[in-house]
C-alpha positions in Angstrom: 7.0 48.6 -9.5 9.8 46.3 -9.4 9.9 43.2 -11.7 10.9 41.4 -8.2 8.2 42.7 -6.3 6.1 41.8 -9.0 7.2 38.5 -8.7 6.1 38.4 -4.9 3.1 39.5 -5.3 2.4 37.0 -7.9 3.4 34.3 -5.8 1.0 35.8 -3.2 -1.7 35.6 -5.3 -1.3 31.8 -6.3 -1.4 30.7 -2.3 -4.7 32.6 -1.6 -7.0 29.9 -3.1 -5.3 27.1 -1.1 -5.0 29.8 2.1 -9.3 30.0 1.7 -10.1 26.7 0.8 -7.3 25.1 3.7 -6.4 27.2 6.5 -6.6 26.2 10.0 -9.6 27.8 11.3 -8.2 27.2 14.8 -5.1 29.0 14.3 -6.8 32.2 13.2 -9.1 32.0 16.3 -5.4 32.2 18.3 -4.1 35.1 15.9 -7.1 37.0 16.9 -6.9 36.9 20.6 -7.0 40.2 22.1 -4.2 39.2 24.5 -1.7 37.2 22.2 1.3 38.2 21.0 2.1 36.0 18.0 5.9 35.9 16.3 7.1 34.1 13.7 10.5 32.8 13.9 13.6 31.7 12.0 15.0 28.5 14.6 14.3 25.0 15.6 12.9 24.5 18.7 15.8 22.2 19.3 18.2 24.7 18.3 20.2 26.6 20.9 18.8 29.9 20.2 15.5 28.8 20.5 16.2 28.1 24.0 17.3 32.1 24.0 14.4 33.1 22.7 11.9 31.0 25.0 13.8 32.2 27.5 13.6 36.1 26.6 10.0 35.6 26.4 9.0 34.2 29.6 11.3 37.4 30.8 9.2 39.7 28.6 6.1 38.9 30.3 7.4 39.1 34.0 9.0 42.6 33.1 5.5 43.8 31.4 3.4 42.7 33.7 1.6 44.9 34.7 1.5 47.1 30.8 0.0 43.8 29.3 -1.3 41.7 32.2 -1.5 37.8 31.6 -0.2 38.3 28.0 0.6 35.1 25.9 3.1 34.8 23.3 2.9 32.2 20.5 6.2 31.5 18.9 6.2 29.3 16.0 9.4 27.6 15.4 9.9 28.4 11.3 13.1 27.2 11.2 14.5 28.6 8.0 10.5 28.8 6.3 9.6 31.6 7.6 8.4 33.3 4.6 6.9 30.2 3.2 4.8 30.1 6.2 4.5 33.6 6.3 2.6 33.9 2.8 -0.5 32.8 3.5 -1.2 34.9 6.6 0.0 38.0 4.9 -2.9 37.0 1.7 -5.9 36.8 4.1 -4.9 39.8 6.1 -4.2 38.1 9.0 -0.4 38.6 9.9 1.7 37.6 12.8 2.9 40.5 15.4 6.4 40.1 14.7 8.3 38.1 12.1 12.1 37.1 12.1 14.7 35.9 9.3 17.9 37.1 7.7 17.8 40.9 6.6 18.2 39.5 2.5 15.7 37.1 2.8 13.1 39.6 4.3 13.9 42.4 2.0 11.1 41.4 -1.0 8.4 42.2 2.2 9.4 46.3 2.0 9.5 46.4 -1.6 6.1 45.2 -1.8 5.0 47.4 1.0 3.9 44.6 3.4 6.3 45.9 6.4 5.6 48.6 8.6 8.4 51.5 8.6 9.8 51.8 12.0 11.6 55.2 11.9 9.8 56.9 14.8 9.7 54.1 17.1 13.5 53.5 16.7 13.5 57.2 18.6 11.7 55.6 21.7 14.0 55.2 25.1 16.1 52.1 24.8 14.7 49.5 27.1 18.1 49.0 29.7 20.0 52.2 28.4 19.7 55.6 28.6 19.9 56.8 25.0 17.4 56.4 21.6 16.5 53.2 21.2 18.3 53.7 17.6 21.5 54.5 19.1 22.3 51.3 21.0 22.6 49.4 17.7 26.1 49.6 15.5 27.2 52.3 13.4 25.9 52.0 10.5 23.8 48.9 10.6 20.9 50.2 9.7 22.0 51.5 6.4 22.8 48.0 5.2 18.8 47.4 5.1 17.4 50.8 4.9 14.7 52.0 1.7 14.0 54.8 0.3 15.3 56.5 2.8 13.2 54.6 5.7 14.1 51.8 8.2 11.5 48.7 8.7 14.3 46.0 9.9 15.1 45.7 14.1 19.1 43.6 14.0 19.6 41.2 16.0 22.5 38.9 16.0 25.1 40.0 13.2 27.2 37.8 10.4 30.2 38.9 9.1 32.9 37.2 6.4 36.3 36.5 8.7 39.2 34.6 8.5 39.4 31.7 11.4 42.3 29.8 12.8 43.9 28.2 15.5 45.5 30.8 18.1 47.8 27.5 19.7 48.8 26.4 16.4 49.9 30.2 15.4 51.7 30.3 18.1 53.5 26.8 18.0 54.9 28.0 14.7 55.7 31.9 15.5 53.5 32.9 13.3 51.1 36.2 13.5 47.7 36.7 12.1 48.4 38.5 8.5 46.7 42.4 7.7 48.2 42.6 4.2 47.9 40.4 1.4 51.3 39.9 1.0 51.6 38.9 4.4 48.6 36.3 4.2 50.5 34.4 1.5 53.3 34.2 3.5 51.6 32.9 6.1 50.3 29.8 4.0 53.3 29.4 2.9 54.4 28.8 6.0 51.3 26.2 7.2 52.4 24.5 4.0 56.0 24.1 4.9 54.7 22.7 8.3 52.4 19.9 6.7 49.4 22.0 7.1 47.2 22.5 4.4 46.7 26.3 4.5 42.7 26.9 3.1 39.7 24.3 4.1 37.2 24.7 1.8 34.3 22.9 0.5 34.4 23.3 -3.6 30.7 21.8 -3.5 29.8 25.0 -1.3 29.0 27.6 -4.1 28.8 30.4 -1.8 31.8 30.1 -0.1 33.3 29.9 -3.2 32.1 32.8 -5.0 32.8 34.4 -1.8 37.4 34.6 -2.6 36.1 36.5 -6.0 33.6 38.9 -3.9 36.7 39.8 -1.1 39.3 40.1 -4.4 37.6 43.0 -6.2 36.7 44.4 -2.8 40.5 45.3 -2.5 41.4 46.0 -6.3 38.4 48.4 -6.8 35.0 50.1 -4.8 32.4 48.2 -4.1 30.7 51.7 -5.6 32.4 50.8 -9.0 31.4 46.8 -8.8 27.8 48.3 -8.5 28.2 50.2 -11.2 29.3 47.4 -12.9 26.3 45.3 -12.3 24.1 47.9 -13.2 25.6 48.6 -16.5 26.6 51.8 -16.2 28.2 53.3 -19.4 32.5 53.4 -18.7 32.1 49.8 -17.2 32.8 46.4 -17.9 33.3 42.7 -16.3 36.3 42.8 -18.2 38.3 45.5 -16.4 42.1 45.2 -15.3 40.6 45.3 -11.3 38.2 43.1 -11.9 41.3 40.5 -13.9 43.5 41.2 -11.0 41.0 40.1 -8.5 40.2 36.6 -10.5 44.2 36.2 -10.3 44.3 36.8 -6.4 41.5 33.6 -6.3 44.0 31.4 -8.7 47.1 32.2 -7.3 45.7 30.3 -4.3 45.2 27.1 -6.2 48.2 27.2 -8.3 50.5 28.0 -5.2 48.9 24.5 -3.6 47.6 26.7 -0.5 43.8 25.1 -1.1 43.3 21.6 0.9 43.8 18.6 -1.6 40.3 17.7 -3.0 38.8 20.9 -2.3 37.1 20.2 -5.5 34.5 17.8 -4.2 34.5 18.1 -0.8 30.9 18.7 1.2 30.2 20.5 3.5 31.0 20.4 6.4 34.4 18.0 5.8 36.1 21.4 5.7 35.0 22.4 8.9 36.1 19.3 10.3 39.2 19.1 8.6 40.3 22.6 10.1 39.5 22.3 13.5 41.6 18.9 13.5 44.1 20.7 12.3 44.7 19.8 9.2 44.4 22.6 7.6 44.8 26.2 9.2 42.8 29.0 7.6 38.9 28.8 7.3 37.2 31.8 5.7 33.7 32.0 6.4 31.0 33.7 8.2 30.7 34.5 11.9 28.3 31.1 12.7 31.2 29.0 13.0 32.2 29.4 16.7 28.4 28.4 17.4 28.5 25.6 14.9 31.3 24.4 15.7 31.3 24.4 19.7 30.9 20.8 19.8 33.4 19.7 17.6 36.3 22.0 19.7 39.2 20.0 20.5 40.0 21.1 24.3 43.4 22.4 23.3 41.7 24.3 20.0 41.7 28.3 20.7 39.7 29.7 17.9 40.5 33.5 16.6 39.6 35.6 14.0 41.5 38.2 11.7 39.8 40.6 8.8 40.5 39.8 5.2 43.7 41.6 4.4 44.1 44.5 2.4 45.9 45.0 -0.2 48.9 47.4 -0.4 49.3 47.9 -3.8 45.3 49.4 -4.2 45.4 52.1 -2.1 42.1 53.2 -3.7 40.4 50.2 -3.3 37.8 49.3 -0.7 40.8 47.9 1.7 38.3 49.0 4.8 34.9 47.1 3.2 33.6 44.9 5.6 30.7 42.8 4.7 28.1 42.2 7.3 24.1 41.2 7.4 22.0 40.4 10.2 18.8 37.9 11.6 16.1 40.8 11.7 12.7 41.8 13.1 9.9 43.3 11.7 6.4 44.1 12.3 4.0 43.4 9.6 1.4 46.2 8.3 -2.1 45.2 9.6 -0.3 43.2 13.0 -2.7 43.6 15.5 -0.4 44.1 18.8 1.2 46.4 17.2 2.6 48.2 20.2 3.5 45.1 22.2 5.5 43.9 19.3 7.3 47.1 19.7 7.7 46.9 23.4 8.9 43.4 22.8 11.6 43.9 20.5 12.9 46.8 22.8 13.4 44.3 25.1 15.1 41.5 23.4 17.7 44.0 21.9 18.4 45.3 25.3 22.3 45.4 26.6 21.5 41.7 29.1 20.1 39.9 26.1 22.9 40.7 24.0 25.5 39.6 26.3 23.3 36.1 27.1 23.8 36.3 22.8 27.5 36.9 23.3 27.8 33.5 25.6 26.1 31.4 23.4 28.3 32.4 20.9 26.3 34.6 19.3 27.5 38.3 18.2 24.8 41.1 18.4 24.1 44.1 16.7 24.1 46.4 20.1 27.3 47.9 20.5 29.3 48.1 23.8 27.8 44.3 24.2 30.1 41.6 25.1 31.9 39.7 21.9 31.9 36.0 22.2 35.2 34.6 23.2 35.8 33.5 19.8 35.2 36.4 18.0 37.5 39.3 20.1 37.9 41.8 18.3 35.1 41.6 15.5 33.7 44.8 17.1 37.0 46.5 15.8 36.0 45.7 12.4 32.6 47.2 12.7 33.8 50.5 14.0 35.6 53.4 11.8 37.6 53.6 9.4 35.9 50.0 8.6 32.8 50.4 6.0 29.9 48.0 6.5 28.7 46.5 3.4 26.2 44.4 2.9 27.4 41.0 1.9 28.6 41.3 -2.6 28.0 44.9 -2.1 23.7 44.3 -2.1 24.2 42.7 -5.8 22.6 39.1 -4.6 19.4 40.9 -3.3 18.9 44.0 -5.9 20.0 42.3 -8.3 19.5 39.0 -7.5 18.2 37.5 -11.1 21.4 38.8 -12.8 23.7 37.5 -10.6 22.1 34.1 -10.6 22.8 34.2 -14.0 25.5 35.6 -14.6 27.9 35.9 -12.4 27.5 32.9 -10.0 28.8 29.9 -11.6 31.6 31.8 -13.4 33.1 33.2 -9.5 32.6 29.7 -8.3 34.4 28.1 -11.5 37.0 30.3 -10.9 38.3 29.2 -7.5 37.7 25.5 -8.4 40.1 26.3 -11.4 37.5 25.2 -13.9 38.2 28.5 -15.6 41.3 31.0 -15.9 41.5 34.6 -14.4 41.2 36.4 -18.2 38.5 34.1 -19.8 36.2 34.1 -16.8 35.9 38.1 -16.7 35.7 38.3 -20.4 32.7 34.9 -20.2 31.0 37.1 -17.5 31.1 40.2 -19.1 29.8 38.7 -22.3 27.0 36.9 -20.1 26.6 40.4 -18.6 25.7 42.1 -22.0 23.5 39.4 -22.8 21.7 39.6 -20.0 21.0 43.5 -20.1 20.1 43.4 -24.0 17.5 41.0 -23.2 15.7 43.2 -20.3 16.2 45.8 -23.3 14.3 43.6 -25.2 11.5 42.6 -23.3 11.1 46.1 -21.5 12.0 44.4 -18.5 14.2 46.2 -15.5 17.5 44.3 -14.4 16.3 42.5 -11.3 
């Protein structure tokens, strides 16, 4: 078993005494109702997709009538504690019908076998199309969360790392969205000869930062040889002329000036802002923004997207890699509608629920769906010859302890400037051996 997984069920173990002693006797009483379908999931009830989802259910019930007449479903609004909620129901072996939260964040329930696998069902008619169930999601989405060769994850609405920017502004100063590398540079070059500063970015944001390192040695190696590298694998090393050109990419940014002045210490989301004002003209980031940023829209703003760039001179490198993740479903073992939940997730990632999705700004995992306005031609980039990755090739959720510490602070140094291209791989590669003698050590596995 899994040192992580271990972990878990630790963690488990140490909220069943409170889960006895202090659960709500009236809430089981609900779970146990014969004609309740009970979800856990990852929004606000003030939040946009919550209105969606309320929505979606009141359908479900109309549609299924007469399969599960006067059926109830009881939703509650996690936000983004799902799985702290989550715990104690899964200790007494009482567990919700169907839970929801990001793919990553879910992934500890199938390594400690607390999931059902949901391989046949996925075989089941789609609900609105005429095909497997399985194949009205994306190519290749399924892969990103599969284990051990099985699937317990149902994807939803899908995040992916893009470039955005201002289609008026591009075209106010001729210029056109970049696909090489070489290209891109000349494009900030350009915002920064126009008085725009070219990147927003908030330098207190450590995951957007470490995310310029993660796209660099995407495009000077594999992703297949950076997991290598994380694992150890004999022939490997942090240290590696791809992985010192990819730390060079990230400074040339900040040495050429093409980073918005007091990146350093800005907070989120002063970036944001700053971008959509049009101060500055690149934002790299994940898919959320059109949603997050519908309010803030100046009327003449036209938001669009392009893919990072790839990189001409490594023709062997992953120049096709396109991270992605996903807000999942799954069914818990011992859930007691189990076939409802089923039913109910067929319908929810039917064709018209994707496309409602797709006008609140919300891309889906069903393919042939509508694409939000702002996010034309994302689909493109999930389609051959693009590769879906998961987001840092999987390394923040299989090896999640080892790149908290090692890796993390060292990438996010680096494109604050803290640290130089050379000396960061050779301080993370040291930090890497470290790391791996210990486990040696202690008998432990990397984790």
């Amino acid at each position: 078993m899994k040192a992580s997984v271990k972990i878990f069920l630790v963690t488990l173990a140490l909220f069943a005494l409170a889960v006895l002693l202090f659960h709500d006797r009236k809430s089981v009483s609900v779970a146990r109702s014969e004609n309740r379908l009970e979800i856990y999931y990852m929004y606000n009830e003030n939040e946009s997709q919550a209105d969606w989802f309320n929505a979606a259910c009141d359908e479900f019930k109309t549609a299924f009538a007469d399969k599960y007449p006067g059926i109830e479903i009881d939703v509650l609004y996690a936000g983004r504690e799902v799985l702290g909620k989550l715990r104690p129901r899964m200790i007494i072996g009482n567990p919700p019908d169907i839970v929801n939260q990001g793919g990553d964040q879910l992934e500890p329930l199938i390594r400690a076998g607390l999931l059902e696998p949901l391989d046949e069902v996925l075989s089941l008619p789609a609900y609105d199309q005429d095909m497997p169930w399985r194949d009205t999601f994306i190519d290749g989405v399924f892969d990103i969360y599969a284990y051990e060769g099985h699937d317990y994850f149902i994807p939803t609405s899908l995040f992916c790392s893009v470039f955005f920017y201002d289609k008026v502004m591009f075209e106010r100063l001729h210029i056109t969205p970049p696909v090489t590398w070489e290209e891109f540079l000349s494009v900030c070059q350009t915002l920064k000869e126009n008085g725009i500063e070219p990147i927003a970015a908030d330098g207190t944001e450590i995951g957007y930062n470490i995310a310029w390192y993660a796209y660099a040695i995407s495009r000077t190696t594999t992703v297949e040889h950076v997991l290598a590298t994380a694992w150890n694998e004999p022939g490997t090393s942090w240290d590696e002329p791809c992985y010192v050109e990819g730390a060079e990419m990230v400074r040339l940014l900040r040495d050429k000036g093409y980073i918005m002045k007091g990146y350093e210490g800005s907070k989120w989301p002063s970036a944001q802002m700053n971008w959509v004002q049009g101060k500055c003209g690149l934002l790299y980031t994940g898919t959320w923004i059109p949603k997050e940023m519908k309010n803030a829209l100046p009327d003449a703003f036209k938001m669009g997207i392009f893919r990072a760039p790839i990189l001409e001179s490594h023709p062997d490198g992953d120049s096709y890699a396109q991270d992605i993740g996903a807000e999942c479903f799954a069914i818990p073992k011992g859930a007691r509608h189990r076939e409802a939940a089923i039913d109910f997730l067929r319908f929810i990632t039917s064709k018209k629920q994707a496309d409602i999705l797709a006008d609140m700004d919300v891309p889906s995992a069903i393919k042939g769906c509508r694409m939000p306005e702002a996010l034309i031609g994302l689909d493109t980039y999930l389609s051959p010859p693009y590769k879906l990755i998961e987001g840092m090739a999987g390394i923040g959720s299989d090896l999640s302890e080892w790149y908290r510490i090692v890796p993390r602070n060292y990438w996010s140094d680096l494109f604050l400037g803290h640290i130089g291209p050379e000396e960061m791989c050779k301080e993370v590669e040291q930090a890497h051996l470290r790391y791996y003698e210990r486990m040696k050590a202690i008998g432990g596995e990397p984790r």
